[in-house]
N, C-alpha and C positions, 0 to 999 in steps of 0.2 A: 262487731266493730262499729267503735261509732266516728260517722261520717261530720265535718267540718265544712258548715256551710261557708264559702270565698263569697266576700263582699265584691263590688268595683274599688273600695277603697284597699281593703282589705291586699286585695289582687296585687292593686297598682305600687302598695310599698313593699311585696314580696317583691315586683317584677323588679322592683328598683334596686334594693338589696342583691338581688342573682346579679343583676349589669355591675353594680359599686365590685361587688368579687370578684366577676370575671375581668373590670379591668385592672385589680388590684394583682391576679394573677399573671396578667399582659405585665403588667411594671416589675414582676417580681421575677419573672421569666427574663422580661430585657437587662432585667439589674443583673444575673449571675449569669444569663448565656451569654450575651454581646461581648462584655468584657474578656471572657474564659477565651471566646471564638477568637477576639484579636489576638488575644495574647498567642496563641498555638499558632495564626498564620504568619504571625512575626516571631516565631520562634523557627519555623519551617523558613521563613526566608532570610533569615538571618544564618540558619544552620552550615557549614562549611565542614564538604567530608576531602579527607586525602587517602587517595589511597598512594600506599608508599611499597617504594620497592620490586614493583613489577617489572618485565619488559614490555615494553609499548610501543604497538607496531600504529604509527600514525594513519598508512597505505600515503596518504602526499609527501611523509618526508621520512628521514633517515629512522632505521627501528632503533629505539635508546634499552640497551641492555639492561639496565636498572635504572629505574626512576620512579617519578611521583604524578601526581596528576590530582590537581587540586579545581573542585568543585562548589562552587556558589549560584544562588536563585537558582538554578537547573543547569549554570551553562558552565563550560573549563574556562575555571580563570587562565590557569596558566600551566606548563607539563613541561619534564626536562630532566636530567641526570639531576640539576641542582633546584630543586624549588622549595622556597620558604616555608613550612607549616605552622601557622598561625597559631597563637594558642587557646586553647578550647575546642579547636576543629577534631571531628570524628576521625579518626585516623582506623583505616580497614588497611592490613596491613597484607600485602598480594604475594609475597615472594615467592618463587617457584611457577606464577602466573603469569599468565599474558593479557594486557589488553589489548582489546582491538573497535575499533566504533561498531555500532550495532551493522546486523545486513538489514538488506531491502527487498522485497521480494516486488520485483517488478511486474505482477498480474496475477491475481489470485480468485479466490472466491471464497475469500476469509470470514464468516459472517453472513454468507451471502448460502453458503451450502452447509446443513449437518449430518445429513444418511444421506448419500445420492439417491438412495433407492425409495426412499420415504418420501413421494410426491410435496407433503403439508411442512419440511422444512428444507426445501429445496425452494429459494425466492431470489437468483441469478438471472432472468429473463424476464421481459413482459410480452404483452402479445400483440400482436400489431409488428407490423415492417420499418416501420420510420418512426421513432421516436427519442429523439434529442432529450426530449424533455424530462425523460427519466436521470435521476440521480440513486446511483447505488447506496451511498450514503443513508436514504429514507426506509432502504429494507435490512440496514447492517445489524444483526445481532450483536449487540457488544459482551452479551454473556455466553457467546459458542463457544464448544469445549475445546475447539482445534486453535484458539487465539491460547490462549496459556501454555497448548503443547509447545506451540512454534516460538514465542517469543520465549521458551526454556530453551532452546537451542541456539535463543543468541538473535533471531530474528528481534528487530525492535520498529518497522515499520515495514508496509503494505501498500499495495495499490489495488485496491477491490473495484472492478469491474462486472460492469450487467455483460450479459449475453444475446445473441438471439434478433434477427430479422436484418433487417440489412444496416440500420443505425440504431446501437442497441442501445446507448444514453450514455450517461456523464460519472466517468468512474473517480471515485475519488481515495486517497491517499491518508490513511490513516495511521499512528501509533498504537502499537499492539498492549496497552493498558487506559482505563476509564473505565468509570462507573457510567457513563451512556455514549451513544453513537454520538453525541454532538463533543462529546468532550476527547473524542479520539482520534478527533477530525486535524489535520496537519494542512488538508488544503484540498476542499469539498468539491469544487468542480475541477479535476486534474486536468482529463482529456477525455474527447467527444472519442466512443466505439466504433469503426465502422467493420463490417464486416466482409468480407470478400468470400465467394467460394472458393471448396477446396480441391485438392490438387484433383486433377481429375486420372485417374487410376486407369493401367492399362490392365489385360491378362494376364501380367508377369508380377503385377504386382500383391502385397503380402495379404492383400484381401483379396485374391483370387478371384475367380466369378462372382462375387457377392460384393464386389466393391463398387459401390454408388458412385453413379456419374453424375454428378451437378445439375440441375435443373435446369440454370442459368450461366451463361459464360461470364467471365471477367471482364470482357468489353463492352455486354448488356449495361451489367451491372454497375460500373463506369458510366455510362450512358445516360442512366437511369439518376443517379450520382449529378450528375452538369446538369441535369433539368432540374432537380429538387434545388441545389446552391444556386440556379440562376433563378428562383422562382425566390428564396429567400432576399436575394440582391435585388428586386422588382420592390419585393414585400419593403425593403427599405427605405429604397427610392422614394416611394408613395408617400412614404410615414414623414421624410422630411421634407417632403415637395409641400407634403399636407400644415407640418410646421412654421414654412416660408409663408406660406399664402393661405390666410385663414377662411378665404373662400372654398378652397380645394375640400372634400371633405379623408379623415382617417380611413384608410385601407379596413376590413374586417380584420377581427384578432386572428391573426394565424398564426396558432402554438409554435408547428413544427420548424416553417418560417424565425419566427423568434427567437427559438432557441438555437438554432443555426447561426445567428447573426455573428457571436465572438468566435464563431469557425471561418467562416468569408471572407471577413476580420480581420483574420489575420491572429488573433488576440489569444484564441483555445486553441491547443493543439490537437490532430488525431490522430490515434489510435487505429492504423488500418492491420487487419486481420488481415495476413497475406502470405502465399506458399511459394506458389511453384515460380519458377524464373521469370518463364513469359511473363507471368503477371506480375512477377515485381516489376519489370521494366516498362508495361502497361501503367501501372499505376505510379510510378517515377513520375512519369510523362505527365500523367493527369496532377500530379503534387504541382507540378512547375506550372502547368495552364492556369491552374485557379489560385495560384497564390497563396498554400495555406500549409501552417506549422504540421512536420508529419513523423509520427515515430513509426516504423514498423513491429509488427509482432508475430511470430511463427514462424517467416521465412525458411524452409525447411530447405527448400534448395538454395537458399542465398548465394550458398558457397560458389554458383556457378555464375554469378552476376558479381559479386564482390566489390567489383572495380565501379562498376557503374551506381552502386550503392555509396558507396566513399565519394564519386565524386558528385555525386547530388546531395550529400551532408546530409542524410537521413540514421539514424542510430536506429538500432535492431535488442527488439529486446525477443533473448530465445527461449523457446514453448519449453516447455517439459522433455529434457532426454529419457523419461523414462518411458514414450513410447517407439512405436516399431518406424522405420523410414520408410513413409507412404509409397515410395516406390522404388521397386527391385535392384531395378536395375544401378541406381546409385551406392547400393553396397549396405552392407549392413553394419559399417559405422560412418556414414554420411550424417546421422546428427550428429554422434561425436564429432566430427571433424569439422562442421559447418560453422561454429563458432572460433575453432582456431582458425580458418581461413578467413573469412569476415574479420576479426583482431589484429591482425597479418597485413590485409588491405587497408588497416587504418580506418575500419568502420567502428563506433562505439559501440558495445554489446554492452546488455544487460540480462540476467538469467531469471530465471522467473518458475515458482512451481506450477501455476496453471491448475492451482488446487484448494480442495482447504482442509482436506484430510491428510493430503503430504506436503502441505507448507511447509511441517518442520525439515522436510528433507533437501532445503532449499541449497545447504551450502555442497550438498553431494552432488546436486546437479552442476555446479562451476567444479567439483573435484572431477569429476565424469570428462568434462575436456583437457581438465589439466592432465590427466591420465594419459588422453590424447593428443596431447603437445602442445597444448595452452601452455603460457608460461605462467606459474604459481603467483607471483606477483599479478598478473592481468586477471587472473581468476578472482581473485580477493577483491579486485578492483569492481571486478563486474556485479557484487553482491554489497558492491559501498560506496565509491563514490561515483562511478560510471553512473547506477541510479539516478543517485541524486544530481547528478550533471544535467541527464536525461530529462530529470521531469523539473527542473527551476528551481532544488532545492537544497543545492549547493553550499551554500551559507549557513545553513542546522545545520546537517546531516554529513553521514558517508565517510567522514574523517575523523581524526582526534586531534583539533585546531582549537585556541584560544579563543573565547568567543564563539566557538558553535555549544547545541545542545549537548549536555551529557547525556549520550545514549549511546553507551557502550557496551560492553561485555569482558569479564574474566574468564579466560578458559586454560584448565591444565597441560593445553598442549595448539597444535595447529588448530585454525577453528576452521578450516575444511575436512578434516580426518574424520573419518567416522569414529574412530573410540575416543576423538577428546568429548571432555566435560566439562560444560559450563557452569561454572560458578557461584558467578554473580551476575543479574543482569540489572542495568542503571537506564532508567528511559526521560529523559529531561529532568536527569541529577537527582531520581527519586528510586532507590532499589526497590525492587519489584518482586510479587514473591514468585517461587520457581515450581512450584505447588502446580498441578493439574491431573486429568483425568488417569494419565499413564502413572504419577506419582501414588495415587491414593490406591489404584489398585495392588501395587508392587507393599505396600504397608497392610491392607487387607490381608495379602495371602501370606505375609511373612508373621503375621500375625495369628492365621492359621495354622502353622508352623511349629506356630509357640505355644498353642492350647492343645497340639496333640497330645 
């Protein structure tokens, strides 16, 4: 092979040449993608789908036996026995269907969990006792397999929350479709976690001798609570005393301090993790002392405070009915019943899987009370717009209103039922596919079927 000695001159108008094509390539690249690119994103937001002919159960107003519901940029123009179908618009034609607005699953670990038992995809907790600072959001898998089960059953958003120590961080509110965690995001820092311990177990109850007693009591921990918010309230004091008078000098950066401040605030709401009665009405008390936005979640005996819950304007969102009632003695359908009596008193309930392997089983857990004398109406409610009342986000969500998002669902029957089947799912006016881990196996083995 014979070798080609490279000059400096030589060199320098090869080098020049590769630069001249490579930016001739840049120009020829912007010449046919840029244009192609607009054109498709003005063709997606110009696009206007109707679906016609379903029954459509709003949940805030009257159900319309047949009607239309007409769709533009992601959100319902307009829905009604009579609405106009524009021409050129997609027409998905539903009859024999129902819609209904997507559900919410008020506290999960969507994302956050994929084998409980696989330590290395289990990232719901960090370590440490106090940390505000965390954001669930930064560990959300947006390609786990359990987000496409769940939003096929109709689910179309989420509240993914951390776990673990006593303030376990900043859970955030996501849509169950996106190609990354930033783009799935509905509203990143929802509400601050606190955690409370749990009920504390007698002999009688369903863990028998082997039921752990708390480490800590609920008044500690409370306790423990009013020094860190007051040390945060000190921490800010400084920071504007230090603003006024530029002799004063800046406070040290304290994280945990910081990120506490839009709880103090007033401004974040939280998230307290809470069970047994005593301690709702413990931590009631402490909601009103410190002045701060409070949602509950767990309340497992609520049912026997009720009144007191209603009237301190705290909404309850309830854990998972599919475990055991931590104690005996209240019967062994006191979670069934704990959300019809809380609904009853005119507290707002929200239901929640408390999972991410049985998210999709979110709307059985509201059928599980209605069973138990929830009324069918409040049960629907508590999986749509109760949610979104709950968490500020009432205006998208939770309904099928003019002007909110389309993020709905078509389903052949009640969408609490366990045999109905959903459809169609629409998540801010864009149908979604209904494809995932349980679909492809079900195709495998019918496929198997077919090669014997």
């Amino acid at each position: 092979m014979k070798l080609t000695r490279m000059t400096p001159a030589s060199l320098k108008n090869k080098t020049q040449l590769v630069f001249m094509a490579a930016l001739l390539c840049l120009g020829l690249g912007s010449l046919y993608s840029l244009p192609l690119s607009a054109a498709v994103q003005t063709e997606d937001k110009a696009e206007v789908i109707a679906i016609v002919g379903a029954k459509i159960v709003p949940v805030t107003g009257q159900i319309i036996d047949s009607g239309s519901i007409l769709i533009k940029d992601g959100r319902i123009v307009d829905l009604g026995a009579n609405v106009s179908i524009p021409a050129g618009a997609r027409v998905i034609e539903a009859r024999g269907l129902t819609a209904y607005p997507g559900m919410i699953d008020s506290y999960s670990w969507l994302g956050l969990e994929e084998i409980s038992g696989v330590r290395a995809t289990v990232d719901n907790r960090e370590t440490g006792r106090v940390n505000p600072q965390v954001k669930a959001i930064e560990a959300l898998r947006y390609d786990s397999m359990h987000i496409p089960i769940a939003r096929a059953n109709g689910i179309v958003a989420a509240v993914v929350a951390p776990s673990g120590g006593l303030i376990s961080g900043q859970s955030t509110l996501i849509k169950l479709d996106g190609w990354t965690n930033r783009e799935m995001v509905i509203k990143e820092s929802l509400a601050m976690i606190i955690e409370l311990p749990a009920i504390r177990r007698s002999r009688g109850g369903f863990s028998g001798f082997r039921g752990q007693q708390p480490q800590v009591t609920t008044e500690k921990t409370l306790d423990e609570l009013r020094q860190i918010f007051k040390k945060a309230r000190m921490y800010e004091k400084r920071r504007e005393a230090a603003r006024k008078n530029s002799l004063l000098p800046l406070p040290e950066f304290d994280e945990a301090s910081h990120f506490l401040l839009p709880v103090v605030k007033g401004e974040l709401p939280v998230i307290f993790s809470v069970h047994a009665d005593k301690d709702i009405l413990q931590t009631i008390k402490f909601v009103q002392e410190e002045k701060i936005k409070a949602i509950f979640y767990g309340v497992e005996q609520g049912f026997k405070v009720a009144q007191e819950i209603k009237e301190a304007g705290i909404p309850c969102i309830i854990g998972s009915l599919y475990s055991l009632p931590p104690v005996w003695e209240d019967g062994y359908d006191a979670l069934f019943l704990n959300p019809v009596i809380l609904n009853q008193a005119g507290v707002k309930i929200a239901f929640s899987s408390s999972s991410a392997s049985t998210a999709k089983d979110l709307p059985y857990q509201a059928a599980k009370a209605a069973a138990f004398g929830l009324k069918p109406e409040e049960a629907l409610k508590a999986v749509t717009i109760y949610p979104a009342e709950i968490f500020g986000v009432d205006k998208l969500l939770g309904s099928l209103e003019p002007g909110k998002t389309a993020s709905l669902v078509l389903a052949d029957g009640d969408l609490l039922e366990l045999g109905t089947k959903i459809q169609k799912v629409f998540i801010d006016g864009k149908e979604v596919s209904l494809e995932n881990r349980y679909t492809e196996l079900l195709k495998k083995f019918e496929q198997r079927e077919v090669n014997k």
